[in-house]
C-alpha positions, 0 to 999 in steps of 0.5 A: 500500500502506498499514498495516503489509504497506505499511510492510514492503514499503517498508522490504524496498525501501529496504534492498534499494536501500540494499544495491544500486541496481540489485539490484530490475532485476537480479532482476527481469531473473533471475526472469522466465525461471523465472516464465515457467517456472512459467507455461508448464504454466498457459498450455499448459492453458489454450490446450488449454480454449480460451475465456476470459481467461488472467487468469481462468483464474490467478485461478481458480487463485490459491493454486495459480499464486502459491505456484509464482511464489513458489517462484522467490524462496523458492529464491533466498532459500534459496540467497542469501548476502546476510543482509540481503537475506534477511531483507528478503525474509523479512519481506515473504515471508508478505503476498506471496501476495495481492500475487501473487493480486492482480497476476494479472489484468494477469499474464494480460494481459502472457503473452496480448500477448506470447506 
């Protein structure tokens, strides 16, 4: 990442590290049951349509499948009681989207191994 968006994630990282060292692989560890959640209804038509890759079929459905990943860290952001972390998720929040967008080929790929 480079520019202004890379220089903003950056920071939101470094904050949050500086706040808590292991809090990046705790939310990672607590995000991914719900964010499987949020996969299952895709994966499920998508099995039902047969064909294809599962990371075309969340690309073709990008602004759709990652407003609904992100609405798993928008909820925790609501309801966190940590300011700092916030306002560090509140910061990188709006350029999420196409970070989201831009990961769900290998998304796909990882639910098609593992699933």
């Amino acid at each position: 990442m480079s520019g202004v968006s890379g220089t903003a994630v950056k920071l939101a990282y470094k904050t949050v590290r500086t706040f808590s060292a292991d809090h990046i692989h705790y939310m990672v560890s607590t995000l991914l049951p719900g964010m499987a959640d949020q996969l299952q209804p895709y994966w499920a038509d998508f099995n039902a349509g047969g064909g294809g890759s599962f990371g075309d079929y969340l690309v073709k459905r990008e602004d759709e499948v990652s407003e609904s990943l992100l609405s798993i860290t928008d909820e925790r952001g609501r309801n966190s009681q940590r300011p700092v972390i916030v306002k560090a998720y509140n910061t990188v929040r709006g350029g999420a989207s196409k970070h989201v967008k831009a990961a769900l080929p290998q998304v796909g790929a990882l639910v098609e191994k593992y699933a």
